[in-house]
Each structure stands twice: as structure tokens, then as C-alpha cells.
C-alpha positions as CSV (number, residue, x, y, z in Angstrom):
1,X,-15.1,-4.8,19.4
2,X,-13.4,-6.6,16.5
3,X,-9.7,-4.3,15.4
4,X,-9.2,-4.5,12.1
5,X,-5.8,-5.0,10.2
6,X,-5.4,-4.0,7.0
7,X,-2.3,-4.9,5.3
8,X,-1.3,-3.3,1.9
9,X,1.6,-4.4,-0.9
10,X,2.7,-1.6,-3.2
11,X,3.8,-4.2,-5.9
12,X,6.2,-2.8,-8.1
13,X,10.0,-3.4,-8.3
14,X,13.3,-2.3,-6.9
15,X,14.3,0.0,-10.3
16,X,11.1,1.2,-10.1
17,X,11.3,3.6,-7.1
18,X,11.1,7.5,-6.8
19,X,14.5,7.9,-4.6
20,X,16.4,6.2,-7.6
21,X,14.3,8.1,-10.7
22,X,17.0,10.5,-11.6
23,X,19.6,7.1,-11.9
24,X,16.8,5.1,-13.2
25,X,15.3,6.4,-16.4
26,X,12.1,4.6,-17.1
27,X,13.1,4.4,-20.7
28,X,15.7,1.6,-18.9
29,X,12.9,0.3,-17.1
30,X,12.9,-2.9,-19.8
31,X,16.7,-3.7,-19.2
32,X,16.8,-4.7,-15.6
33,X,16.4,-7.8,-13.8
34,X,12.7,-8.1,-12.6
35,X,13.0,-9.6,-9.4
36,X,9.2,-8.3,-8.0
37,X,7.7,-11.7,-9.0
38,X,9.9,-14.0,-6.3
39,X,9.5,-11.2,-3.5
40,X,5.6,-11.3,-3.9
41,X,5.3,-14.7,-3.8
42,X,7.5,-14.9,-0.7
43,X,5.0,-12.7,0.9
44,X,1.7,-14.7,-0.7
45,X,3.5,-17.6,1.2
46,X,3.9,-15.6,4.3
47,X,0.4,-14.8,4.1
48,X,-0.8,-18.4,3.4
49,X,1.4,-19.0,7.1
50,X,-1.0,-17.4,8.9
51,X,-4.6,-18.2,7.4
52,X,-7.3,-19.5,9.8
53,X,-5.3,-18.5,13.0
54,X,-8.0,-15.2,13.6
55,X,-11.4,-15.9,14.8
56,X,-14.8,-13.5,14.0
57,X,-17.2,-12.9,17.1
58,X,-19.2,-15.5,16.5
59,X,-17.0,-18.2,16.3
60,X,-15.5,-18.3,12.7
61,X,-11.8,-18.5,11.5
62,X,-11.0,-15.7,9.0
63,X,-8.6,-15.9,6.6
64,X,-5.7,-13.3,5.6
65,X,-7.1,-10.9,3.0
66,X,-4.8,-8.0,1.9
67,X,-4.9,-5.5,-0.8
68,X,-1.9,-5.6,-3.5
69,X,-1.7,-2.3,-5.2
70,X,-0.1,-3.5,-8.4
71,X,1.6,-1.4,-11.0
72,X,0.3,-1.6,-14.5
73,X,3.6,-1.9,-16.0
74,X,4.2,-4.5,-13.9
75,X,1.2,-6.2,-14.4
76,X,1.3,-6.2,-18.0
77,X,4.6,-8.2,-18.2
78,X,3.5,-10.7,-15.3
79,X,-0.3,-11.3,-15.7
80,X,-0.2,-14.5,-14.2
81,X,1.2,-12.5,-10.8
82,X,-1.8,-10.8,-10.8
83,X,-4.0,-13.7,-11.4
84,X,-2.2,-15.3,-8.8
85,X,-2.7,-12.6,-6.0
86,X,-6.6,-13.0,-6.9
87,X,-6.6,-16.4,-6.8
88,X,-5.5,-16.8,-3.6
89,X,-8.3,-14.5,-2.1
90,X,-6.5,-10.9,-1.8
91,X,-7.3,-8.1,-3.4
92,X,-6.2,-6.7,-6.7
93,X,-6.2,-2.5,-6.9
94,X,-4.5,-0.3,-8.7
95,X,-1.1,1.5,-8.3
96,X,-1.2,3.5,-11.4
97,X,1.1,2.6,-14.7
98,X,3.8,4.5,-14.8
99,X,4.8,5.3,-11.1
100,X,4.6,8.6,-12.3
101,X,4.0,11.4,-8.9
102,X,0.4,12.6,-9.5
103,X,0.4,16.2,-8.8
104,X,3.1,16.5,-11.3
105,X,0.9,15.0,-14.4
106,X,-1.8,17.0,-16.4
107,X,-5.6,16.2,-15.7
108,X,-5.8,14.1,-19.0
109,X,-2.5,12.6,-18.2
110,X,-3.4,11.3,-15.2
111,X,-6.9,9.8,-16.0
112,X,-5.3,7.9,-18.8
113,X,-3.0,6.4,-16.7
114,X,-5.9,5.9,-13.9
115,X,-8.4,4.1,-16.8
116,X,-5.4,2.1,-17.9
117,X,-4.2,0.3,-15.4
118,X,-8.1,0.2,-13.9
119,X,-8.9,-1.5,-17.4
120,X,-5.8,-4.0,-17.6
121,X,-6.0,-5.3,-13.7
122,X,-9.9,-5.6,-14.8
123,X,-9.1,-7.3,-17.8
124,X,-6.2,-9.9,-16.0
125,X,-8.4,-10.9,-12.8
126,X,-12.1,-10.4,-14.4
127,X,-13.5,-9.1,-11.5
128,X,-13.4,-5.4,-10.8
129,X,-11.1,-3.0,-9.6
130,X,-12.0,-1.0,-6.7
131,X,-9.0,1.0,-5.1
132,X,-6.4,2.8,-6.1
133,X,-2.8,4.3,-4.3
134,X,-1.0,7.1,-6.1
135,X,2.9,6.6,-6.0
136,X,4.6,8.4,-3.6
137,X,1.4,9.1,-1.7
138,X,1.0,12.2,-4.3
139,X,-2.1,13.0,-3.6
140,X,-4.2,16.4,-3.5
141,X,-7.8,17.6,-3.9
142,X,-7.6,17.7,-7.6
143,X,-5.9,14.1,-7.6
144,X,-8.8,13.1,-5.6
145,X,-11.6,14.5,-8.2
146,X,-10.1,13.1,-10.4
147,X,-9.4,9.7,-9.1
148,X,-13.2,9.0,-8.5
149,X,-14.2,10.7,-12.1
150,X,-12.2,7.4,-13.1
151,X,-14.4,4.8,-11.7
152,X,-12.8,3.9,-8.3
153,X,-14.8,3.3,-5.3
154,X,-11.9,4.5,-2.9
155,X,-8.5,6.0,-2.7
156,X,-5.9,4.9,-0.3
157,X,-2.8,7.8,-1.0
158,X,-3.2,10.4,1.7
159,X,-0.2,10.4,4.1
160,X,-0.2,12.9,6.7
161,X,3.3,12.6,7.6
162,X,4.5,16.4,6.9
163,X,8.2,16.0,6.4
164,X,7.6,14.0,2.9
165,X,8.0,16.8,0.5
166,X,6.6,13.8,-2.1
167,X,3.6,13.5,-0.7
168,X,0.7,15.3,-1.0
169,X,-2.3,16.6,1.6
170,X,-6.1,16.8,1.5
171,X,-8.3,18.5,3.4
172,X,-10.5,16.1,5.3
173,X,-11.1,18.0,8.3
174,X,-15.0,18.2,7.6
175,X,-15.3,15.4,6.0
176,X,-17.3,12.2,7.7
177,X,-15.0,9.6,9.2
178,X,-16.0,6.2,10.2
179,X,-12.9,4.1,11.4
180,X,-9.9,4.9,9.8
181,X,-11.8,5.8,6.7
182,X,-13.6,9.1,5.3
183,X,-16.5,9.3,3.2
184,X,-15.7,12.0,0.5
185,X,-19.2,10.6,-1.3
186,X,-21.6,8.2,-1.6
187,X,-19.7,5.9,-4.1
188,X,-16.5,7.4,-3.0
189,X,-13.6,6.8,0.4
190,X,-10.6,7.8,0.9
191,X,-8.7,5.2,3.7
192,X,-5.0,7.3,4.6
193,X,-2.2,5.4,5.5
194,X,-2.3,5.4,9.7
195,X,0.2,7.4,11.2
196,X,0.6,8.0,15.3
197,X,-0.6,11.8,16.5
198,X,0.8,12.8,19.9
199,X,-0.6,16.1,20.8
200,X,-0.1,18.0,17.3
201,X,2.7,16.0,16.5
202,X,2.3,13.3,13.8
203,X,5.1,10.0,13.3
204,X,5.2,8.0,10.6
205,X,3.4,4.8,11.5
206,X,2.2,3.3,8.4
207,X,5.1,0.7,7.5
208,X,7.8,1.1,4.3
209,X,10.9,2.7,5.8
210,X,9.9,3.6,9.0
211,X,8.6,0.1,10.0
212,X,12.4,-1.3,9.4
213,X,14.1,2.0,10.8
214,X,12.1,1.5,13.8
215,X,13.0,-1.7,16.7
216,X,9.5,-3.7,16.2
217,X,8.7,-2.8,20.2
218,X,8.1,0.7,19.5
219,X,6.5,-0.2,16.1
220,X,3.8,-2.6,17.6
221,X,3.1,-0.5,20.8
222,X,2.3,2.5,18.4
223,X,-0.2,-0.1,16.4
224,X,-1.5,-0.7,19.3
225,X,-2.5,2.6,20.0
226,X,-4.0,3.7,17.1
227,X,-6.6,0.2,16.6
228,X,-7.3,1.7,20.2
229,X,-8.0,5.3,18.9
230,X,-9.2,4.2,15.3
231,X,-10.7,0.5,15.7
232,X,-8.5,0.1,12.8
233,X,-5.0,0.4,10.8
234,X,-3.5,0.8,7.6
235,X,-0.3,-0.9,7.0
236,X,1.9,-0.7,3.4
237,X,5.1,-1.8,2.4
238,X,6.9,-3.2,-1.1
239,X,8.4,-6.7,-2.6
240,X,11.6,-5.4,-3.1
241,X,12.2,-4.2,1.0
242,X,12.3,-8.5,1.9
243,X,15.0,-8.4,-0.9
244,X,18.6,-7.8,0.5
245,X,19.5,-9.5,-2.9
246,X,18.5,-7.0,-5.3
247,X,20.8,-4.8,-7.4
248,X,22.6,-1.6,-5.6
249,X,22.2,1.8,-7.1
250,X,25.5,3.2,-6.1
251,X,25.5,6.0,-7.8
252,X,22.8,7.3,-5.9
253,X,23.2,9.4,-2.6
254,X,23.5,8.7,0.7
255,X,20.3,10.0,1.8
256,X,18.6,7.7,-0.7
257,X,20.4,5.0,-0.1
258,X,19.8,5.2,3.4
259,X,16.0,5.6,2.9
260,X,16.0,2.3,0.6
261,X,18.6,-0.3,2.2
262,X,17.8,0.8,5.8
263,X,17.6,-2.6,8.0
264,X,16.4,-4.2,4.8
265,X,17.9,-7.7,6.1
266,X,15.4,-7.3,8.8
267,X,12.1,-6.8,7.2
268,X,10.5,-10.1,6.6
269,X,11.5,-11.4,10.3
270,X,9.7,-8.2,11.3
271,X,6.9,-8.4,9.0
272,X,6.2,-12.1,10.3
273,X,6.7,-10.9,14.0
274,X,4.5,-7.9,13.6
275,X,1.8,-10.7,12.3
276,X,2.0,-13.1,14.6
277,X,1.6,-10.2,17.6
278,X,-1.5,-9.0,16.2
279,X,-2.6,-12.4,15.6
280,X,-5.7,-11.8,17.7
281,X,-6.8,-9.0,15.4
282,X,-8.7,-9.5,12.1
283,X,-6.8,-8.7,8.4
284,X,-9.0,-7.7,6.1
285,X,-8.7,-5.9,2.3
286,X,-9.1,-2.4,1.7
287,X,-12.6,-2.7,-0.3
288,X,-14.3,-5.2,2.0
289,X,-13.3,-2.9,5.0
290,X,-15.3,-0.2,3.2
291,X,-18.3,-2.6,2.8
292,X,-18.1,-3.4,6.4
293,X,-18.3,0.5,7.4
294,X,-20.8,1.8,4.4
């Protein structure tokens, strides 16, 4: 049986974030130091470290293939980040435009923001965009509709962590699951984030901050258990968590500050580790995971 790894970048910057909204207007957005075009190429290189080290059943070595959600406002200051992330083989999807949280935004807000960015990563890479993550995993039924109403062939926002009050839930329970992934419709998936169910309990095992609050032991021996339960797993993290470097928000509390700087030092050591221990397994994009299961 071949596990599958599939690794996910939440491109967007370090000013950009919802712990640091209420000290970060977005009309400010324009005056701070972008520094998300450095930390994604230090991960494209990272990446680039490990291609042709995994090898298919019958033989073949397999390149790294991830999927970059990438902000639109992001995107449409650094196109050639985007064409670079497509040229080098991953996969381009969508993180929205605005970062705005997706419950929170009207019906014809939110599918103007959806066709938007769908239209300007299109437009950049000239190949078409398939997936999309909503920010803060904000995600419910009507988020859903709505999300495949705009053209996208999956969805990659549901969380079932239950202590988030951001993010959002969906009811999946009788909906077909093959994998890690559910079919909501024929043209239509939605592929959660993987988290680590003990009994009724659910832990946060997908990656961000509770992949560098956690000692990587603990981390990779609860991977390990879900690719043994799923056959598969969904990782996610940003740029700006390799970036010890970046700006401090100071004036924002403890609790956020704690959720944003935690063991940030840390993170590329552990991403790298957490790669080369699962080196055996195959990483492969978001949409050509859906291929493999439709």
C-alpha cells in the first residue's frame, strides 16, 4: 500500500494574519515589509532537497509535489512567486484575496473574492486553478455551496479541531469518504486538514502551531497513525513560521503572541526532520491526490 503525504503552504505574510487583525488594519497592509517571497523560496529550496529520494511500486522515483494556497493579494504584487511555485512542478490554488474569515462575508462577497483570486492565479500560471483553503479554516455548509458554485474542483478548509472558535464545521458524517478525502459531488471534494481522534477526543494534528508547540517525536508518531488509519495525511503550515526574523507585533497579547512566535526558531529543522522521516512515503499535491482516488 503506497501512504500518501500531502504537504500544503498557506502563502501569505506575517502582517497578514488573523491573531494580529485588530493591530494590523488591512488598509496598512501596503506599508509593511513583505518578507513572504524569501520564506517561500526557502521552502521551494527545501523541497528541491528532497526530490527523487521516494520511489512508486513499480520502481519509479517521484518527485515532491505540494500545493501552495496563495493569497490573491499576495499574488498580485509577486506574480513571478507564483510563476515560480508552478514552474517548479507544485501546485498553485487559491487562498482567497483578502484573508477575510468566510462565514463572516455575505454570499456575493464571498464569491467575488473566490472568482478573483480563481481568475488572477489562472491568469499568472495559465493553467487552471483547482483547490481552494478559506482563511482561518472558516468554513461551513454555506461556505461549501458556495465554494463549488465558483468553479473549484475541491475544498481543503474543514478543521475538526473544536477548540478553534475561528474555524468552522461541516457535516460530513454521510458523506462518501475515500482516504482522507470526501466526495460532496461528482466534480466536487472536500480534503480536511488531518487531525488525530482517540476515542471521541480529537488533537490538532495537521501542522501550523501545533506542529512547532509539539517535540517532533510525538508529532511523527501521531502521523504515523493516522497514514495507518487514513492511507493518507494532510499537512499545512505558512512562510512566515521559518522566519524568526520578521517584525514583532508587540502590542498584541500574550495569547496571540504565544500562538504566532511559539518555537518559531525551530520550525524549518522540524519541517526538514519531519521530511526526511517520512521519506519512504509518497508527497503528492492536493488535486492529483483527488485524481488518484476519483
Amino acid at each position: 500500500m503506497t501512504y500518501h503525504l500531502l504537504l500544503t503552504i498557506d502563502v501569505e505574510d506575517w502582517f497578514q494574519v488573523e491573531n494580529f487583525k485588530q493591530y494590523i488594519p488591512f488598509a496598512s497592509w501596503s506599508s509593511h515589509e513583505l518578507r513572504v517571497e524569501k520564506n517561500t523560496h526557502r521552502i521551494l529550496d527545501l523541497l528541491d532537497c528532497f526530490d527523487g529520494k521516494w520511489t512508486t511500486d513499480n520502481g519509479q522515483h517521484e518527485k515532491v509535489r505540494c500545493t501552495f494556497f496563495v493569497l490573491g493579494w499576495i499574488a498580485e504584487r509577486l506574480p513571478h512567486l507564483v510563476r515560480e511555485i508552478h514552474s517548479r512542478g507544485h501546485e498553485v490554488a487559491s487562498h482567497g484575496y483578502y484573508h477575510n474569515l468566510c462565514m463572516k462575508e455575505s454570499p456575493k462577497e464571498l464569491s467575488i473574492d473566490l472568482l478573483k483570486s480563481k481568475k488572477l492565479l489562472e491568469d499568472i500560471t495559465g493553467t487552471q486553478v483547482h483547490g481552494y483553503r478559506a482563511p482561518s479554516f472558516s468554513i461551513d455548509n454555506r461556505v461549501l455551496k458556495i465554494i463549488e458554485d465558483s468553479g473549484y474542483a475541491y475544498d481543503s478548509s474543514f478543521n475538526s479541531f473544536g477548540m478553534n472558535s475561528r474555524y468552522g464545521h461541516i457535516d460530513l458524517s454521510s458523506i462518501k469518504k475515500t482516504g482522507i478525502a470526501y466526495r460532496i459531488s461528482d466534480t466536487f471534494h472536500e480534503i480536511p486538514v488531518s487531525n488525530l481522534s482517540i476515542g471521541n477526543l480529537i488533537l490538532p494534528w495537521g501542522g501550523g502551531g501545533y506542529f512547532r508547540l509539539m517535540p517532533s517525536p510525538v508529532f511523527k508518531l501521531g502521523v504515523y497513525s493516522i497514514l495507518k488509519n487514513d492511507g493518507a495525511y494532510m499537512f499545512y503550515m505558512h512562510p512566515w513560521e521559518i522566519d524568526p526574523e520578521q517584525p514583532k507585533v508587540n502590542q498584541a497579547s500574550m495569547v496571540f503572541k504565544f500562538r504566532h512566535y511559539i518555537n518559531i526558531k525551530k520550525t524549518e529543522q522540524k519541517l526538514k526532520k519531519l521530511m526526511k522521516d517520512m521519506g519512504q512515503y509518497s508527497f503528492v499535491n492536493c488535486n492529483r491526490y483527488i485524481e488518484g482516488i476519483r
